[in-house]
C-alpha positions in Angstrom: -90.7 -25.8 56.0 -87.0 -26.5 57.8 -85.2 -26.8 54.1 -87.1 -23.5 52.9 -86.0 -21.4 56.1 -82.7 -22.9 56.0 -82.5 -21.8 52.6 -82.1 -25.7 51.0 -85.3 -25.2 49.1 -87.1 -22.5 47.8 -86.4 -20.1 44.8 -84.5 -17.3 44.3 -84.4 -14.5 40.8 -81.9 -12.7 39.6 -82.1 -10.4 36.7 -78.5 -9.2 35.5 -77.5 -6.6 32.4 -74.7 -8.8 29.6 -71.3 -8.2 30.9 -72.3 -9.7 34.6 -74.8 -11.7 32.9 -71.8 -14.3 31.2 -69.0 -14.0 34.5 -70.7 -12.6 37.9 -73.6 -14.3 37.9 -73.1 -18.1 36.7 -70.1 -18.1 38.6 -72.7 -16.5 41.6 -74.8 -19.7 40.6 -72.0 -22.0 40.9 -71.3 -21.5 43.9 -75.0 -21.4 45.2 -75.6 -25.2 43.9 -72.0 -26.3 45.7 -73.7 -25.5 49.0 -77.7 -25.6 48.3 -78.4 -27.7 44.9 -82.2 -27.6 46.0 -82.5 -24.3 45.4 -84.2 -22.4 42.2 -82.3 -19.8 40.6 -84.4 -18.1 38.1 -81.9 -15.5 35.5 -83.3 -13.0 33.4 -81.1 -11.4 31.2 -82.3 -8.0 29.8 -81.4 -4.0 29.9 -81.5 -2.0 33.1 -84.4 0.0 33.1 -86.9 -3.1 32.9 -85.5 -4.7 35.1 -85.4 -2.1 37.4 -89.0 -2.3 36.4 -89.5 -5.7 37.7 -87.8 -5.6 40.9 -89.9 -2.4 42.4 -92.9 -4.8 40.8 -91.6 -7.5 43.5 -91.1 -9.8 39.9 -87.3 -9.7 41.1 -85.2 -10.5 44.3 -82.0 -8.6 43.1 -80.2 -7.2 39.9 -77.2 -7.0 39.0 -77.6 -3.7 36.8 -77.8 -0.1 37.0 -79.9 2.9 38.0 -80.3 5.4 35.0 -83.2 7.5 36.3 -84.4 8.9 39.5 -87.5 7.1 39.3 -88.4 4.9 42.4 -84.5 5.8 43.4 -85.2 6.0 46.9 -86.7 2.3 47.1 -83.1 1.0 45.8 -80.3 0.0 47.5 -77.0 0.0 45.1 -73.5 -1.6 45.5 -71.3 -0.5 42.5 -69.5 -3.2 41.5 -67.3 -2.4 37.8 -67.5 -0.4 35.2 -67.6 -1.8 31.6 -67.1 -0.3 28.2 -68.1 -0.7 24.8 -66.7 -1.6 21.6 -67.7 -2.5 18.4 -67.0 -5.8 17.1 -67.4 -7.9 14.2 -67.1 -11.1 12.9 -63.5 -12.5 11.8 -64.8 -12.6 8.0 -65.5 -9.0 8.2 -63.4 -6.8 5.3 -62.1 -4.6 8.1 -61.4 -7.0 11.0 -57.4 -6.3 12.1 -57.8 -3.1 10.7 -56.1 -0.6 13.2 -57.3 2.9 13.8 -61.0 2.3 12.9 -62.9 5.5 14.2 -66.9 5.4 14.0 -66.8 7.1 10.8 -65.0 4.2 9.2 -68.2 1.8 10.5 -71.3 4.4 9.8 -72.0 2.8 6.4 -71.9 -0.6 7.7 -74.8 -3.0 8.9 -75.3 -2.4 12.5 -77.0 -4.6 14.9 -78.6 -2.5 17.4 -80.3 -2.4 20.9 -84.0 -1.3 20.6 -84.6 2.4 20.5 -85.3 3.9 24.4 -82.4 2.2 25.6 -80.0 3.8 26.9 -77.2 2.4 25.1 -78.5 3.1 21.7 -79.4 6.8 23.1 -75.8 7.0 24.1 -75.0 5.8 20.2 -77.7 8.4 18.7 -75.0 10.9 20.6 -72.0 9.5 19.8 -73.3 9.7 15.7 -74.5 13.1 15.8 -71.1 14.4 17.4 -69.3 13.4 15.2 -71.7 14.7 12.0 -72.5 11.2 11.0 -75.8 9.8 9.5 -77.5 7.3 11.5 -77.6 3.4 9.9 -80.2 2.7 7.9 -79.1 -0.8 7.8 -80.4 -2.2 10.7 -81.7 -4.8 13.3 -83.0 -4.7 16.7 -82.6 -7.1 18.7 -80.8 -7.7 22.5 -80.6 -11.6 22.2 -76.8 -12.3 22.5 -76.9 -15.8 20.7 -78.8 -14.1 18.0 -76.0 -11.0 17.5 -73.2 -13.6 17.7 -75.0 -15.6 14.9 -75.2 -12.7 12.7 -71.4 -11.4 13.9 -70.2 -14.6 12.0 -72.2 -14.9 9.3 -72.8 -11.6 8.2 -70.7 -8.2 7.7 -73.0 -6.3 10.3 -71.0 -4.9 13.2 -72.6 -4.5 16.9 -71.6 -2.6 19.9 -71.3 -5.0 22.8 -69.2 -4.9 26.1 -65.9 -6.8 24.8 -65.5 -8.6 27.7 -69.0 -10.4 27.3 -67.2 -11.9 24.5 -63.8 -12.3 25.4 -63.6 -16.0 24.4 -64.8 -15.6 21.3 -62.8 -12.8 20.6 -59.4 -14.6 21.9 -60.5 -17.6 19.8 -60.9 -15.5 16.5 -64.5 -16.1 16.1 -64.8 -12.1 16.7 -62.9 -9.0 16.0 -62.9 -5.7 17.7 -63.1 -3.1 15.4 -63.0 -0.2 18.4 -62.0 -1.0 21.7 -63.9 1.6 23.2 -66.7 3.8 21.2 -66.8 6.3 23.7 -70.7 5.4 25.1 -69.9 5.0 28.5 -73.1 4.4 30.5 -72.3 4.0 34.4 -71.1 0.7 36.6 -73.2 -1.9 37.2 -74.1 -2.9 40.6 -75.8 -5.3 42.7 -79.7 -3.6 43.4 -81.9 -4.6 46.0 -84.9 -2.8 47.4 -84.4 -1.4 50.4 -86.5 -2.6 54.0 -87.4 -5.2 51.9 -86.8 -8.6 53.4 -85.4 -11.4 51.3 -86.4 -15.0 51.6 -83.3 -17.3 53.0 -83.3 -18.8 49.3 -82.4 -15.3 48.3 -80.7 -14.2 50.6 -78.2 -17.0 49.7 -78.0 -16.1 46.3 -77.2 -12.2 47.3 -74.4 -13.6 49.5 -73.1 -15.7 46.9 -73.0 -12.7 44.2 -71.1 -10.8 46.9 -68.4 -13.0 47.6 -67.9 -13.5 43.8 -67.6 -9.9 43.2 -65.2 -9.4 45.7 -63.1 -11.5 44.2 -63.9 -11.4 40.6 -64.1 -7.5 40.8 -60.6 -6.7 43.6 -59.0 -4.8 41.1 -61.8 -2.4 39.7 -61.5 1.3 41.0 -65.4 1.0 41.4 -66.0 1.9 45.8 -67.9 -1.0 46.9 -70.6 -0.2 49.7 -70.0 -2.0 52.6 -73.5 -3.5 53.1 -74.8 -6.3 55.5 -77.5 -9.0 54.5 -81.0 -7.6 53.5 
């Protein structure tokens, strides 16, 4: 009972969108298991809205995410943290890769992989297609598992819009090419979600401390504000 309330034991969650997913959060993690290896820290990786989802639900402590919609808004507590943008990358094989100049009407006739539909990325991508009078793919796959996309990156000629710097060593070894820095499909910053009068355990609120002090470090430089928040 002592090591749970002191936080040594226990279990903590965290669910956490891509970009935050591979930096923020493992080194979050890191420093959680320097000063309480005991404790359980359970990651789900996934899209905002179902996660979201999961922490009104009580399935989550925390997120490292956005808020899209209005729904259960006034339960939330957000910290914006960065913003992130999109490009659209390839593998180094790919026929265009070092191209300069590549617009999205260069791409449209290639094999995209895609997030599933309802999300808000590939709603932002239905946009960004019909305004500039291109035909949506109709080579396609679905899928949000970043292994998987990276698999098919380098052995196929599909192209997929990611965050670049979820991928920055891959694309600074030459595994992956960006094709378009930035595809114009800007979605929000990401932030650090809690739910509000909501008391966390001391497992958790470790971990919330932990993601804090790395994003205040790993995140100085962004023009993002940062709310000034004390422990939940």
């Amino acid at each position: 009972i002592a090591a749970l309330r002191g936080g040594l034991a226990g279990q903590a969650s965290v669910g956490t969108v891509l970009t935050p997913g591979t930096s923020l959060v493992p080194m979050a993690i890191e420093l959680v298991k320097q000063r309480r290896s005991g404790l359980l820290v359970n990651v789900e990786l996934d899209y905002s809205k179902p996660l979201v989802k999961k922490l009104l639900q009580g399935d989550l402590d925390m997120l490292v995410a956005r808020i899209l919609d209005s729904q259960g808004a006034e339960e939330l507590q957000f910290e914006p943290l960065a913003e992130e943008h999109h490009g659209v990358l390839a593998g180094a094989q790919h026929p265009l890769a070092g191209k300069q100049g590549l617009t999205l009407r260069d791409l449209a006739g290639q094999g995209w992989i895609l997030p599933e539909q309802g999300s808000v990325l590939r709603d932002r991508l239905v946009g960004a297609f019909v305004q500039h009078g291109l035909q949506w793919p109709n080579n396609v796959v679905e899928t949000t598992s970043l292994p998987v996309i990276i698999s098919l990156l380098r052995t196929t000629n599909m192209v997929a819009v990611l965050p670049e710097a979820a991928v920055q060593p891959l694309c600074q070894s030459g595994m992956l090419s960006t094709l378009i820095k930035n595809v114009g499909v800007e979605i929000g910053p990401f932030g650090i979600i809690t739910r509000r009068h909501h008391r966390l355990s001391p497992g958790a609120q470790i971990l919330l401390a932990a993601l804090r002090e790395t994003a205040s470090k790993l995140y100085s430089g962004s023009a993002a504000r940062r709310a000034a928040v004390s422990p939940a």
